[in-house]
N, C-alpha and C positions, 0 to 999 in steps of 0.2 A: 618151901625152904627146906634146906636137907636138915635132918637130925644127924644130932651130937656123938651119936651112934653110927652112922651110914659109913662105909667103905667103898672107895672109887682107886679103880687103877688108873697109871701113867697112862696119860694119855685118852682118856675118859675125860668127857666137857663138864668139866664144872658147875652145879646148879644153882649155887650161888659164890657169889665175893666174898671173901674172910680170910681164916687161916686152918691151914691144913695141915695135918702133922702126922709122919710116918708111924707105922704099927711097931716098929724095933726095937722101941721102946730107948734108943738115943734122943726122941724128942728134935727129929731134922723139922722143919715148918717152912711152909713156902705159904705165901701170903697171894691170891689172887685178888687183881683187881677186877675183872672184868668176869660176870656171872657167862659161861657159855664156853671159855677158852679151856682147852685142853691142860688138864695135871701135866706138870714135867716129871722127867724122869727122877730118878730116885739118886741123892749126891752118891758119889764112887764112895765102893765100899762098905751101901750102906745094904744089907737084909733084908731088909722090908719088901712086901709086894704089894700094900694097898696104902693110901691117904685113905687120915679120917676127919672130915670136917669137924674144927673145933670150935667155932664161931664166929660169928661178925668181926669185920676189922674196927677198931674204933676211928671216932670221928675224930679228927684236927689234930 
């Protein structure tokens, strides 16, 4: 499972499902579902170069 700390660039497969949230300190999140699938790119505009896993998506 990644820690809370770990840093992945676009496009780097994701090592788990959860939610991911740029360094830029805007607070952009992109939510993966599926653990394996590649980070997308970063929304227009935005500074950042790495997600950082922030944890599990919750249930229901």
């Amino acid at each position: 499972m990644a820690e809370q700390t770990e840093h992945f660039e676009p496009g780097e497969r994701a090592p788990d499902s959860g939610i991911y949230e740029c360094e830029c300190g805007y607070h952009h999140q992109w939510r993966m579902d599926v653990a394996g699938d590649p980070l997308p790119e970063f929304p227009p505009g935005c500074p950042s170069s790495k997600w950082i896993f922030i944890g599990e998506q919750p249930v229901g």
